[in-house]
C-alpha positions in Angstrom: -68.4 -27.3 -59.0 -65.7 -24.6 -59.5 -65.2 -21.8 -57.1 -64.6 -19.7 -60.0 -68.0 -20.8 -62.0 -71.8 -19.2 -61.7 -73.2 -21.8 -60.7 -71.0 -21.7 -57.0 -71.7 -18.1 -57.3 -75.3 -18.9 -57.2 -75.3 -22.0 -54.6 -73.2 -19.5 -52.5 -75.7 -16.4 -52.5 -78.6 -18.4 -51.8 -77.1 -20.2 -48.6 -75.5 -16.8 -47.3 -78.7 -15.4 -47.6 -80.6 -18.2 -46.2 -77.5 -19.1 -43.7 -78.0 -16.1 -42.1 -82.0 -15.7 -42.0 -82.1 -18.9 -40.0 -82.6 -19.5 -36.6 -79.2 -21.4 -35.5 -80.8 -24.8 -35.1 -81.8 -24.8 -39.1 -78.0 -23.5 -40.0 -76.4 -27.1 -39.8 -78.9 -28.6 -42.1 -78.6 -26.0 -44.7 -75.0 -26.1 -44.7 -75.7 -30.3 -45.2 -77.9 -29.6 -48.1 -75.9 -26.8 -49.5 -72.6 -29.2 -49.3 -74.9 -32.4 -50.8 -75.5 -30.3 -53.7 -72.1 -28.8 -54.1 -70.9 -32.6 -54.1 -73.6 -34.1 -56.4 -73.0 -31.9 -58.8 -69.5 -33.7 -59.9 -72.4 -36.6 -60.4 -74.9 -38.6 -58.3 -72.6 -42.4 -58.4 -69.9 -40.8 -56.8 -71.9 -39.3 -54.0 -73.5 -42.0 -53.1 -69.9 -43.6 -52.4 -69.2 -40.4 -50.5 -72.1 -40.7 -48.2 -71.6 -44.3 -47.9 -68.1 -43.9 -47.2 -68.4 -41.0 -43.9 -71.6 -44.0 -43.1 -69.4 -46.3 -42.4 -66.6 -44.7 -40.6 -69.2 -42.9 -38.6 -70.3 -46.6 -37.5 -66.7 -47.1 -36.7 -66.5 -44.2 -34.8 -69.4 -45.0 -32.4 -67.6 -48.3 -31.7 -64.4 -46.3 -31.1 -66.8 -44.3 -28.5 -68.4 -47.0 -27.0 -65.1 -48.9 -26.2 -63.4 -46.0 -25.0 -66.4 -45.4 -22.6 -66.4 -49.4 -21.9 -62.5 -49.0 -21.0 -61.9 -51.5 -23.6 -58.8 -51.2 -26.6 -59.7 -49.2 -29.4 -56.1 -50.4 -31.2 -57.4 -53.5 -33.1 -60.8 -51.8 -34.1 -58.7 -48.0 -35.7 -56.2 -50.6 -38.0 -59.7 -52.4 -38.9 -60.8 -48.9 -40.2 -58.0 -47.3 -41.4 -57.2 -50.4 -43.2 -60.8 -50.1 -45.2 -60.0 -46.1 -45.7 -57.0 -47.1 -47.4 -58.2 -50.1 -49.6 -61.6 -47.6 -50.9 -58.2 -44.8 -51.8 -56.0 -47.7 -53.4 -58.9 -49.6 -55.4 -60.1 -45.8 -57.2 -56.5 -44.3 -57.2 -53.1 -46.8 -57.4 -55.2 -49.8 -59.3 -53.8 -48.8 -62.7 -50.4 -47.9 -61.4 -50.1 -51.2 -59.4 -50.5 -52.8 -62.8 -47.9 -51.0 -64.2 -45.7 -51.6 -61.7 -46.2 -55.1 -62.2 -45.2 -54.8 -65.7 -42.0 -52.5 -65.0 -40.6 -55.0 -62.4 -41.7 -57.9 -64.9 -40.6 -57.2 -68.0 -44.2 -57.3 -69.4 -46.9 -55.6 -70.3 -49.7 -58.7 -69.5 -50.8 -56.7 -66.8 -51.5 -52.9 -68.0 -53.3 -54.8 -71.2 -55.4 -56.8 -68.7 -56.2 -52.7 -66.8 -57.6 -51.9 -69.8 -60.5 -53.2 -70.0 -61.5 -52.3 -66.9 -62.6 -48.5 -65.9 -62.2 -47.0 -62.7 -63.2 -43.6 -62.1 -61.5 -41.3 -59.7 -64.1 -40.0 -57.1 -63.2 -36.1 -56.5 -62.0 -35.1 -53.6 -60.9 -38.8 -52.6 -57.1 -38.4 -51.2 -58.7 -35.3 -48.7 -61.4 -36.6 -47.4 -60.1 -40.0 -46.6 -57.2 -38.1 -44.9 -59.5 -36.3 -43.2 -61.4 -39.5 -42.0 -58.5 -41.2 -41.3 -57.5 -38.0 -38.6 -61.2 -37.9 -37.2 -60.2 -41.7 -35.9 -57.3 -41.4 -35.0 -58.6 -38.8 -33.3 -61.0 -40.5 -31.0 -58.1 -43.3 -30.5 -56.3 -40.2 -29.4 -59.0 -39.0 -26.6 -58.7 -35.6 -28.3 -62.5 -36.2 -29.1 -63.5 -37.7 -26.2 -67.3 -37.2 -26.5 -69.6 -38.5 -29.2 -70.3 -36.7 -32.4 -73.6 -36.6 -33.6 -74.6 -37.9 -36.9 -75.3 -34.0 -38.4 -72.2 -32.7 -37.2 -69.8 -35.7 -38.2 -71.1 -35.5 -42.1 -71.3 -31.8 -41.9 -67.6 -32.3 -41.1 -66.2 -34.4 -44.0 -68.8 -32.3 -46.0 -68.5 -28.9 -45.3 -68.6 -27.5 -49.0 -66.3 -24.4 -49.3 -63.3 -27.1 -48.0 -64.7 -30.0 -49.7 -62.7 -31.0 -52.9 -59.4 -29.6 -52.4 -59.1 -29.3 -48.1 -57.7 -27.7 -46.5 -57.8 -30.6 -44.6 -59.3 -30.1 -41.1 -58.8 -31.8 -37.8 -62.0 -32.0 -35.1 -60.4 -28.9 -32.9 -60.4 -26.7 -36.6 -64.6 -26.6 -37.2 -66.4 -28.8 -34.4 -66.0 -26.6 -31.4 -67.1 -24.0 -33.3 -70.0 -25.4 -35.2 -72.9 -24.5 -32.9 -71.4 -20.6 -32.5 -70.7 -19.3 -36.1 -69.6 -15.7 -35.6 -69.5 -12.8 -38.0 -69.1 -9.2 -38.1 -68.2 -6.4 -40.5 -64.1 -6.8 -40.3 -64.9 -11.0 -41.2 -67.3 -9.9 -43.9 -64.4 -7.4 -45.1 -61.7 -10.3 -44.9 -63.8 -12.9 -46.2 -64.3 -10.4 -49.0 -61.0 -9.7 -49.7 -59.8 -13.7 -49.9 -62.7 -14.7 -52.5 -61.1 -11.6 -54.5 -57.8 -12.5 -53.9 -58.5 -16.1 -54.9 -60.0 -15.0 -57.7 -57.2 -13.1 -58.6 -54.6 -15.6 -58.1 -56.3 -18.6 -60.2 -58.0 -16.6 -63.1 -55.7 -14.2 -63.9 -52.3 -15.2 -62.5 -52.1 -19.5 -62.5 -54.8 -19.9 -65.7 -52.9 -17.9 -68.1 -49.4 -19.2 -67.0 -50.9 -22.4 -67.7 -51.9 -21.3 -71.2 -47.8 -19.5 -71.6 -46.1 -23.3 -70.8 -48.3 -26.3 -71.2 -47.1 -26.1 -74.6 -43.1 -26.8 -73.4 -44.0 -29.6 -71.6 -45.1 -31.7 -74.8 -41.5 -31.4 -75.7 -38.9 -30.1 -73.4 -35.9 -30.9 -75.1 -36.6 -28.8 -78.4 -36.3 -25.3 -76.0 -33.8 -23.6 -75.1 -32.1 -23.1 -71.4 -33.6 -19.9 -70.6 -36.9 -20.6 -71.6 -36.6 -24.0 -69.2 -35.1 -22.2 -66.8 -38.1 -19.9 -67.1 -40.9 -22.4 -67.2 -39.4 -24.0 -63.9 -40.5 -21.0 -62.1 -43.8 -20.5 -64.1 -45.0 -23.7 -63.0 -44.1 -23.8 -59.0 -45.7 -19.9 -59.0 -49.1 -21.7 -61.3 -49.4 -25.0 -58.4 -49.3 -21.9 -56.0 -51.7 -19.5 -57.2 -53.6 -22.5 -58.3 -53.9 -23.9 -54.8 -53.6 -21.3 -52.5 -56.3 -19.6 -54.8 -58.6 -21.9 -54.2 -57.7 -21.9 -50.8 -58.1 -18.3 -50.1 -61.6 -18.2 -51.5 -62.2 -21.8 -49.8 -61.4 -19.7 -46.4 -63.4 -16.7 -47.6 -66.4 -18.4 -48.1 -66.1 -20.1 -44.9 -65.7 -16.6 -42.9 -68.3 -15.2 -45.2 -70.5 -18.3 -43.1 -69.7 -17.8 -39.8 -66.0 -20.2 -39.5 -62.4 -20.1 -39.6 -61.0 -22.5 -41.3 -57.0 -23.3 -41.5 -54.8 -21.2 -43.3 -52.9 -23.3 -46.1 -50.0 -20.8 -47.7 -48.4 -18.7 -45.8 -46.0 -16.9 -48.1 -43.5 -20.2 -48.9 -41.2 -18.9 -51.7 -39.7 -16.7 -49.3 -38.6 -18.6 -46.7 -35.0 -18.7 -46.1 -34.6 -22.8 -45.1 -36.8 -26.1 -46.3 -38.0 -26.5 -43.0 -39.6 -23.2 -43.1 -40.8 -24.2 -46.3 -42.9 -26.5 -45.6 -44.1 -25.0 -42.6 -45.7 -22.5 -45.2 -46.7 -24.7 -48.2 -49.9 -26.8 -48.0 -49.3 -26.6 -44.3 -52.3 -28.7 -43.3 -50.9 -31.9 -45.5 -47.6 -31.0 -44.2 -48.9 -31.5 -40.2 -51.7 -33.8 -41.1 -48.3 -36.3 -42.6 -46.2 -35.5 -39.3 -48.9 -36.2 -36.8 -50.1 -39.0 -38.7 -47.2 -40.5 -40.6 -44.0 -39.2 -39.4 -44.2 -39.1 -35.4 -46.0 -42.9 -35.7 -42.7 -44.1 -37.6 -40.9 -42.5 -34.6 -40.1 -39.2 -35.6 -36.9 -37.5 -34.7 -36.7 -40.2 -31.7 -34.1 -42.4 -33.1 -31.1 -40.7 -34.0 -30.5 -38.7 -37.1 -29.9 -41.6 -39.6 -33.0 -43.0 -38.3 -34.9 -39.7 -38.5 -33.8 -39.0 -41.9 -35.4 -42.5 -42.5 -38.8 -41.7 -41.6 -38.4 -38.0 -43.1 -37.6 -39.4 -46.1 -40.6 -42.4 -45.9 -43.1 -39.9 -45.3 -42.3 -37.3 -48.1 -41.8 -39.9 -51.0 -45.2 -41.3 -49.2 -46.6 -38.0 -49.3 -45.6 -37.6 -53.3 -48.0 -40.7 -53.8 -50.6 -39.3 -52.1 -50.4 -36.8 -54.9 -50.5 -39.1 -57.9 -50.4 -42.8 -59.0 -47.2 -42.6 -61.0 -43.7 -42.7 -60.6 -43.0 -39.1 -61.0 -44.7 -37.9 -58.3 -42.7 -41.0 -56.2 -39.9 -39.0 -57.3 -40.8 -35.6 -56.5 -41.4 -36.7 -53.1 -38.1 -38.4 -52.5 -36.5 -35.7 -54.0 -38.0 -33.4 -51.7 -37.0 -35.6 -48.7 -33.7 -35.9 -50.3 -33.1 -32.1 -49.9 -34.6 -32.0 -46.1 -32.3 -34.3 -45.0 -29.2 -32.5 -46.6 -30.5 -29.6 -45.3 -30.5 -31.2 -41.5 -27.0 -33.0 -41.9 -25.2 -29.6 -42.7 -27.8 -28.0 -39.9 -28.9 -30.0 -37.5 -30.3 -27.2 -35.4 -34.0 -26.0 -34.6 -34.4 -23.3 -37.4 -36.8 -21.7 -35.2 -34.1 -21.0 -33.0 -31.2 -20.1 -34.9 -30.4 -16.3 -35.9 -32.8 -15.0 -38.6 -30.5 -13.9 -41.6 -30.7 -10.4 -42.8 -29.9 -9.0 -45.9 -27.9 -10.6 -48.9 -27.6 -13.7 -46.7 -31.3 -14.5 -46.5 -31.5 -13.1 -50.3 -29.5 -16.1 -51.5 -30.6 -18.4 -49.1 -34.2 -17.9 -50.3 -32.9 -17.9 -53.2 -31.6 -21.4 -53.0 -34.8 -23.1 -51.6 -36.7 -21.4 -54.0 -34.6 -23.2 -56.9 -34.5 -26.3 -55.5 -38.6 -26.8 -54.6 -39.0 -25.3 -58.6 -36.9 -27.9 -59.8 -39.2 -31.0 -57.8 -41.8 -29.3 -60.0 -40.5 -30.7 -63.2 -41.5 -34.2 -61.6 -44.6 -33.3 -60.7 -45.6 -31.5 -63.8 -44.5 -34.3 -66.0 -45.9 -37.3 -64.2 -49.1 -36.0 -65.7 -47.8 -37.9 -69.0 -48.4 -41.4 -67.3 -46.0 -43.7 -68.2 -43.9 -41.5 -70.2 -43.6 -39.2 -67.4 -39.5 -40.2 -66.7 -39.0 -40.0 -70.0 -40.0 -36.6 -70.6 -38.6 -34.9 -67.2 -35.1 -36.8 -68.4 -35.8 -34.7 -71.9 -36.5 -31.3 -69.8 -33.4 -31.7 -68.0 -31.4 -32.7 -70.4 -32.6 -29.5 -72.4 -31.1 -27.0 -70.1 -27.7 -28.4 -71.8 -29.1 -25.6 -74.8 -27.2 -22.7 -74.1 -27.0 -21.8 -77.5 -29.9 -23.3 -79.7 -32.9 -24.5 -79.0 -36.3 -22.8 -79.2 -37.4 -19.7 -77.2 -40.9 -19.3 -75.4 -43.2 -17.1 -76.9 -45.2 -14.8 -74.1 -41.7 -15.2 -71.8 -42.5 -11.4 -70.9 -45.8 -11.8 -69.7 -45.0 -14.9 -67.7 -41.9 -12.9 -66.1 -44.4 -10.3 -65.2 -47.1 -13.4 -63.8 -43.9 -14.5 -61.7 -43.4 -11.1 -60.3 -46.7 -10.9 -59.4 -46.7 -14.1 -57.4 -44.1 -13.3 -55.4 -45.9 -10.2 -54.6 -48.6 -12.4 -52.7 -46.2 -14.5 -51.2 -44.8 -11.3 -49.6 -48.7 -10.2 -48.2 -49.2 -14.0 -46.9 -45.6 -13.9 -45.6 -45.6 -10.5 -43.2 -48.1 -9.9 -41.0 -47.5 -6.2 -41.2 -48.5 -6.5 -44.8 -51.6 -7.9 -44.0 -52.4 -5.2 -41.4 -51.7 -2.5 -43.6 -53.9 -3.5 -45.9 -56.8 -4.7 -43.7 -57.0 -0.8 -42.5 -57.5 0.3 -45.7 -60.2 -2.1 -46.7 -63.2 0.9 -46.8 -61.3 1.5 -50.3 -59.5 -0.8 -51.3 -62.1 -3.3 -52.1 -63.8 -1.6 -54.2 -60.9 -0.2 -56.1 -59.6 -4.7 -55.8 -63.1 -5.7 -56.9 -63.1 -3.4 -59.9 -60.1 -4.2 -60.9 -60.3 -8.1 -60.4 -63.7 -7.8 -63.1 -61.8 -6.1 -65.1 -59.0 -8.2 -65.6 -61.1 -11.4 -65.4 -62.4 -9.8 -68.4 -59.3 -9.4 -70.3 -57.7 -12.8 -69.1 -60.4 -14.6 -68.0 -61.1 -17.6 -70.4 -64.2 -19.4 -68.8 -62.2 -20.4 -65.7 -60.2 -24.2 -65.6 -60.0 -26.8 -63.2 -58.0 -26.6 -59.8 -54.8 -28.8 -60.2 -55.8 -30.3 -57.0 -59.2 -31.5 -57.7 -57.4 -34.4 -59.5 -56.4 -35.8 -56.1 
């Protein structure tokens, strides 16, 4: 069920207005119902595997409790689990690519032709919620849940629809404290307003329509010229931003709208002035959720630099399979820990507490990062050709060698004017005096925003696509 679709519209209105009608003791089992139906909705055989799924790690998790309580090792018992997580993400997600890997490091193609006749659908929402399963354990292992979660609140958890298919993904301290005392007020209503609008915004008009300007390059690259590459670099990193923070912003609107805060996932990234920062601001809850989890576990920064340029890089080509089953996104995620661990070796320092730069030096300094993370976007865009995905992000790079011929991107005005506009919303997500200037001026503005926003869902609006995230 899209965000941007009548029938969330619909699901939505009914549970606000029923949400809030409610005594609080009838709230959590609306908001179960209301996220059952949200789920079943992408079909009944994958949420019965859901349900199953949060079953058994809830019966996991009461044997976490009980040995905690008993003084007894949880150790043994949180591999068992997080084993099983990882073998239900594997068998749906990497089957197909662990046959093809077979045949590239074989020399055959035995087993791909033997994956063929066997189909395995993708459950949605399957990399975030086992994430998020895999952090409610550890978790408990942690003591930072210390007492038991009932059965209502731990679904409710995984569940909880306006987060459900493409996070952000939560930790217990994000949504359980505060499940029992939902608050809302005029300024949250305002707010929650204004993100569902902004959303809205972002992925109808701004990331749909640049997806209609370059999906044609990407068939093939190497027939364009270098501007229009050079162009269609930046279209796509600004589409996977609007797409995603998008669907975040109305993901967190919806929530307020309901009583909740849920994490904030962009926080202006394309104008930070150093990759740390970066990714500090972009998909910030993977980000943590793969440092706590993946990065400090490996040892962190403890070992030296060599060694923590190791486990930097392990967990951000790890992290680029988490996005996809293909070699692409592999690659997108080494280079992306490639260019973190340059960017330590020549500054080893805390960024946090070096010397903010100010004027042209913080101009090309964003403008370096801002190049280098649209360039990994050439990986990830292209791995969506399966196997041919190296091929054709060799032919896109080897296209920016046509200075001269080549062809030229039709619409290259409009999606220099969709750019312009995303950078724009990084610079409201990215100072907080922004923000505050246009929170006081809410009485007007959205109305004046949610005219405008029908409006130009009217002129651009084509039905409303899928979220680039829902496929992981």
């Amino acid at each position: 069920m899209l965000f941007n679709s009548l029938p969330y519209l619909a699901l939505f209105s009914l549970t606000f207005l029923l949400y809030w009608s409610l005594p609080q003791k009838g709230r959590k089992p609306l908001l179960l119902v209301s996220s059952l139906l949200f789920y079943f909705y992408s079909g009944a055989a994958f949420s019965i595997h859901f349900l199953l799924v949060i079953a058994v790690n809830f019966y996991f998790s009461l044997k976490l409790w009980k040995n905690k309580r008993e003084g007894k090792s949880t150790s043994k018992l949180l591999t068992w689990i997080i084993v099983l997580n990882f073998i239900n993400l594997a068998f749906f997600k990497y089957f197909y690519f662990f046959l093809d890997s077979l045949d590239f490091f074989t020399g055959s193609l035995q087993f791909s032709e033997f994956g063929k006749g066997i189909h395995i659908p993708l459950p949605l929402a399957i990399s975030f919620y086992t994430f998020q399963l895999i952090a409610l354990q550890v978790d408990i292992h942690r003591d930072h849940v210390p007492e038991r979660i009932s059965a209502l609140d731990y679904f409710l958890f995984i569940l909880f629809f306006p987060q459900l298919i493409a996070g952000p993904i939560m930790r217990t301290t994000d949504f359980l404290p505060k499940l029992d005392k939902p608050a809302i007020d005029f300024n949250r209503v305002q707010w929650g307003v204004f993100l569902i609008l902004s959303g809205l915004f972002k992925k109808v008009v701004i990331a749909d329509n640049i997806s209609g300007i370059i999906s044609g390059i990407y068939q093939h690259p190497g027939e364009y010229n270098f501007f229009s590459l050079y162009l269609v670099t930046f279209g796509f990193a600004c589409q996977v931003y609007c797409d995603f923070s998008g669907y975040t912003d109305m993901a967190r609107g919806s929530a307020y709208l309901l009583g909740y805060e849920i994490p904030e996932n962009f926080r202006g990234p394309f104008l930070s002035p150093s990759f740390r920062e970066f990714w500090g601001r972009w998909h910030v809850t993977l980000s943590t959720w793969l440092r706590d989890y993946l990065y400090i576990p490996l040892g962190g920064s403890r070992g030296g630099f060599w060694r923590t340029q190791a486990n930097s890089m392990i967990t951000m080509t790890l992290g680029g399979l988490w996005h996809g089953a293909n070699f692409g996104y592999v690659l997108w995620g080494a280079y992306l820990g490639l260019i973190l661990a340059v960017e330590r070796f020549f500054s080893p320092g805390d960024p946090k507490k070096e010397e903010e730069p100010r004027g042209w030096k913080r101009f090309w300094k964003v403008a370096l990062i801002i190049h280098l993370f649209a360039i990994s976007g050439i990986f990830f865009r292209t791995a969506a050709a399966g196997k041919n995905s190296l091929n054709l992000a060799w032919d896109y790079f080897t296209g920016f060698l046509n200075i001269i011929g080549g062809k030229a991107l039709v619409r290259w005005e409009e999606l220099a004017a969709f750019i312009l506009f995303t950078f724009l919303w990084n610079a409201v997500q990215y100072y907080p005096s922004i923000r505050e200037k246009i929170q006081i001026r809410f009485r007007w503005l959205l109305p004046s925003f949610s005219i405008i926003i029908l409006l130009l869902m009217g002129i651009f609006g084509d039905g409303g696509g899928e979220f680039i995230y829902f496929q992981f």
